[in-house]
Phi, psi and omega in degrees: 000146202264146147214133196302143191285330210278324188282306145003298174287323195267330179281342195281306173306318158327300185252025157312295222269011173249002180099330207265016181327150201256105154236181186256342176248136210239011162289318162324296214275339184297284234277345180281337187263007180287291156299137174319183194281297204319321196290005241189093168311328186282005170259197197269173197302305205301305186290336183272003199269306187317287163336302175265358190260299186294010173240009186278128167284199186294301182309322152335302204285348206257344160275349175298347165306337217219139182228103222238159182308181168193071224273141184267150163152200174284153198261024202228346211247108192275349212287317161306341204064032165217045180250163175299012179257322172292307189331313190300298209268331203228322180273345165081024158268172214216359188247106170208148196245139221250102174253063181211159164271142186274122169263351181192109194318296184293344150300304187309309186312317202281350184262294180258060112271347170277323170294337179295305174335293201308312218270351177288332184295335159296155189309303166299011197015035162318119193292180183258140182268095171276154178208162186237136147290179164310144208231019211201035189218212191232345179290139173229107203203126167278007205268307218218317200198175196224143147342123187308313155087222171297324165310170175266108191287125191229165168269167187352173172295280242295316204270002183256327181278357163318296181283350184060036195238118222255342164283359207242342153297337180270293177336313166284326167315303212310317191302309179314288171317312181295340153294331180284334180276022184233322160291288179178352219259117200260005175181125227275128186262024173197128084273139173269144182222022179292111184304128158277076208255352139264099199283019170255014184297151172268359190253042179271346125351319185264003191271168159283325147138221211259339173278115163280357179256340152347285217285296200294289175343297203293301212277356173291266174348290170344286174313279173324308181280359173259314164293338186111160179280334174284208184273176171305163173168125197010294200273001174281160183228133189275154177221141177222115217267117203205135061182102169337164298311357179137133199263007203278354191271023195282122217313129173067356184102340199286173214240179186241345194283000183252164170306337201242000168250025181275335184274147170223140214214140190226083196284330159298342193043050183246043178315327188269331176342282167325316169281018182287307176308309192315319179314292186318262201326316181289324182254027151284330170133014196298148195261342186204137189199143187239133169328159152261194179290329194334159145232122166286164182231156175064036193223165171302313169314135174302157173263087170234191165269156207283326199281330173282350184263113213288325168320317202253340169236337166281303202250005152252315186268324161287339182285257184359289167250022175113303171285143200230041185246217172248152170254119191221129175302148171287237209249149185033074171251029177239304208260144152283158162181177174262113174253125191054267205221004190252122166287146183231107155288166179316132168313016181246105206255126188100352195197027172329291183299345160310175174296183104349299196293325154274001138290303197288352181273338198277316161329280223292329200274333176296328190126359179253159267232303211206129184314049220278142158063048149241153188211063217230035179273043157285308186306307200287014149262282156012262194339292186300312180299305185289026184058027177278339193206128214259131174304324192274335148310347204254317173297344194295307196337298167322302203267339191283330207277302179300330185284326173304351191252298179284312155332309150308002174064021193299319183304341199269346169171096172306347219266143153239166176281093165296338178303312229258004177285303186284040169226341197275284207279141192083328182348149180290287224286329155311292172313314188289325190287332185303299186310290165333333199253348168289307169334279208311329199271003174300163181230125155238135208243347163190105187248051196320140200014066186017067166287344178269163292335139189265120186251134185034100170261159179291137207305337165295338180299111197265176190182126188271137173220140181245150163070007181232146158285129168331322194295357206261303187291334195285302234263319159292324179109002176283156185279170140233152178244164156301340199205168184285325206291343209261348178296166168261326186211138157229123140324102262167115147237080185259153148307168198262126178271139186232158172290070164357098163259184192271174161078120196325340189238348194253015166261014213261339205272102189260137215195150175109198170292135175271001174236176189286140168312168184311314185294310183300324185281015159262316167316308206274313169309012129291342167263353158271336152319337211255297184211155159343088189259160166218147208223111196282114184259110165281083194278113150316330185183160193317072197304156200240065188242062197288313192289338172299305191297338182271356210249300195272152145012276161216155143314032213283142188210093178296170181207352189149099151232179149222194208280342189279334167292303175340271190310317146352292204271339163324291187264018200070005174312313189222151161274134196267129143305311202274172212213137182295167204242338198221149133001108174261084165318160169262348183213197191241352180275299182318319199293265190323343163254027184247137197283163178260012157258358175270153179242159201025060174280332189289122195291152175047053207284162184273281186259147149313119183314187197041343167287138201194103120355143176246161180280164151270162186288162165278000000 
């Protein structure tokens, strides 16, 4: 009997994903049954994600849980009992977030392209997913984010959401995915899309600032441009979109990585606001998204922390809204340990008192996926003999953390061209678009008699300057002086003022009061009493500077530069573009009395959100 090729054709699409493609030539079938399914591109994700999970022991499937740090150097060095050899060979993990700062692209390629080797020398050779926090900014934090470094540096989140340019936010992913994808690095630990509606949180530096539908806009670009306009896929960098249900509300300002910052609190009763990005990001295509450390307080919702709270990731974020992706904890909610010399117990606020064992059981049932910065899959095979946790719950995980490995083609070449890493990451064109968008993101907040620009001051023009290197000004050919009477100009480049707290990882945190002490504002007001200032505010977060916007000269309101974008917008070089992303209180009284869930709560703000000068034409 003749069958028509086109009934052929249809039945063979049908039935790709069952292995069963119909072909006619039949050394091809030879050669395709030759590799196992997972291993063999031509069948479909589900069947080979189906494949490779029925050949998995328990230890296997309990290291794909867990996604842990990961420091370049030898993989052989044992000496913690936490090296990348144990990680690999004996706990069978496969997720690590690249925690060392990069200094030379094509070393970093060449270091996880020798962890990818290792991890193919395992019996399954299941490849490595490396992730990153964000790298491609000015925060140096091991907590949150890494110094740029080698990268093309561009500013905060906060300074992209200034210009409001939802193209100019796809560019920097698109730049962004391509450096990363030149080193190894398949995933992104961020868009953070948490509203800043309490301005003393120390994490408003990663944010968008206080508008959600800004912060949706922007991060739908975001998302598409690090992932692709489609689904994941070989040339994609994955982003996981944080921090569930939205982290800004946090009870005083206080941070959740600490003990005295665990309540998040919604005195507004403006719980769905906060859920506004998140909207955005799932029908942007985001494939993963992580909780914070928090517990609500005053709310329906249990007071647990959102990754143990079974309300908040089963029946609002997978029910509710839908999503069937991954969920990954932030970082050390099982174990106490030491991050640089400061102990940290475990995040787990609301549920202190349980075991490990009955943390990672507490997690698992609530609905999430994967451990962070943890490497403990002893518990999870525990769980499973004793029956606390059913093998086949312990597979959705599994299988959702592989099919994310294959979509990204990692099975089909884990591998980069390291040579070709230092000409792609840092490029003059890359680097330049980073500076232009640093330029561009200035606010300028008051330019009393349109002292801005200075445009070509005369060669004689001196200038007392703070907070900056001389050599910037040396370089331009201007003098500096030591003191205001011999100025002409002062020059000012201060932080958004925070409270100094202890301890090596909690002092990384700018946290506290947003205005300057009593002392300072009498130092600094003698140097606008004296000569001309112009005063650069690097805001992290909403700095409390009335007395400055009345004193000084002019005003600049920075997100991430550097000193050479300063002078640029300073002399006329570049025009500052940005438009505040937040609120500018007027007092620490106006703060503490705004709920910490409304956004522009703050009473009488010295500026408005949107507010920005423009330079005038010549």
């Amino acid at each position: 009997m003749r069958v028509d090729s086109t009934v052929l054709a249809l039945v063979a699409l049908a039935t790709d994903c069952l292995g069963l493609a119909i072909k006619s030539n039949e050394p091809e079938l030879l050669r395709r049954d030759a590799l196992p399914i997972y291993k063999n591109a031509s069948y479909c994700v589900d069947e080979r994600v189906r494949d490779l999970l029925s050949r998995m022991t328990l230890e296997e499937k309990a290291g794909q849980l867990f996604h842990k740090q990961l420091s370049e150097g030898p993989l052989d060095d044992d000496s913690s009992g936490n090296s990348t050899e144990t990680m690999i060979g004996k706990k069978h993990m496969t997720h690590f977030n690249l925690a060392s700062d990069i200094t030379n692209a094509t070393q970093t390629a060449e270091f996880i392209n020798l962890v990818q080797k290792r991890a193919l020398q395992t019996r399954l050779g299941i490849p490595i997913t490396i992730s990153t926090d964000p790298r491609h900014s000015f925060t140096e934090n091991v907590g949150t984010g890494f110094q740029a470094g080698v990268f093309s540096q561009w500013p905060e989140s906060l300074g992209l959401a200034a210009l409001r340019d939802p193209q100019l936010v796809r560019e920097f992913a698109e730049v962004a995915r391509e450096e990363y994808l030149a080193v190894g690095i398949r995933a992104a630990l961020h868009p953070q899309v948490d509203l800043s509606t309490e301005p003393r949180w120390a994490r408003i530096s990663g944010t968008w600032g206080e508008n959600s539908t800004l912060t949706s806009e922007l991060i739908v670009e975001y998302i598409k441009g690090f992932q692709g306009e489609g689904k994941l896929g070989p040339k994609s960098v994955k982003t996981v979109t944080k921090h569930f249900p939205g982290g800004g509300p946090m009870e005083n300002g206080e941070d959740s990585h600490f003990f005295y910052g665990k309540n998040q609190t919604y005195p507004g009763n403006n719980i769905d606001e906060h859920l506004v990005p998140f909207k955005a990001a799932l029908a942007a295509g985001a494939t993963e998204i992580m909780p914070y450390y928090s517990r609500p307080i005053g709310t329906n919702w249990e007071a647990v922390g959102f990754s143990f709270n079974k309300e908040i990731v089963t029946d609002l974020l997978r029910g509710e809204l839908g999503f069937d992706g991954i969920v990954l904890t932030d970082w050390g909610l099982i174990t106490d340990t030491y991050i640089g010399n400061q102990y940290m117990p475990a995040r787990a606020w609301g549920v202190e008192y349980l075991s490990e064992l009955q943390r990672a059981a507490r997690i698992l049932d609530a609905g999430c996926d994967q451990f962070g910065g943890e490497e403990r899959p002893e518990l999870i095979v525990q769980l499973v003999r004793e029956g606390t946790i059913s093998e086949d719950r312990i597979d959705v995980s599994v299988a959702r953390l592989l099919k994310e490995k294959f979509l990204l083609g990692l099975f089909d070449n884990p591998f980069v061209n390291a040579s070709a890493a230092n000409n792609i990451v840092g490029n003059e064109h890359y680097v330049n678009l980073g500076r232009d968008a640093q330029r561009r993101s200035y606010t300028l907040l008051t330019n009393n008699q349109t002292i801005l620009p200075l445009a070509k001051p005369a060669e004689s023009t001196k200038f007392y300057i703070e907070g900056f290197d001389p050599a910037f000004m040396s370089a331009r050919n201007y003098t500096v002086v030591n003191t205001t009477e011999e100025a002409d100009f002062a020059l000012l480049r201060y932080n958004a003022p925070y409270e100094p707290r202890n301890g090596t990882f909690e002092a990384n945190f700018h946290a506290g009061s947003l205005a300057f002490n009593a002392t300072e504002k009498a130092r600094q007001a003698k140097i606008y009493s004296s000569v001309p200032t112009i005063v650069d505010i690097i805001m992290d977060r909403p700095a409390v500077i009335p007395e400055i916007v009345e004193q000084a000269q002019a005003v600049l309101a920075s997100y991430g530069s550097d000193s050479e974008a300063f002078l640029d917008v300073v002399f006329g070089v570049s025009k500052p573009e940005g438009k505040l992303p937040f609120d500018l209180p007027r007092s620490m009284d106006a703060v503490e009395a705004q709920a910490e869930d409304l956004p522009f709560d703050t009473e009488n703000p010295v500026f408005r959100y949107g507010h920005g000068l423009e330079y005038e034409d010549n």
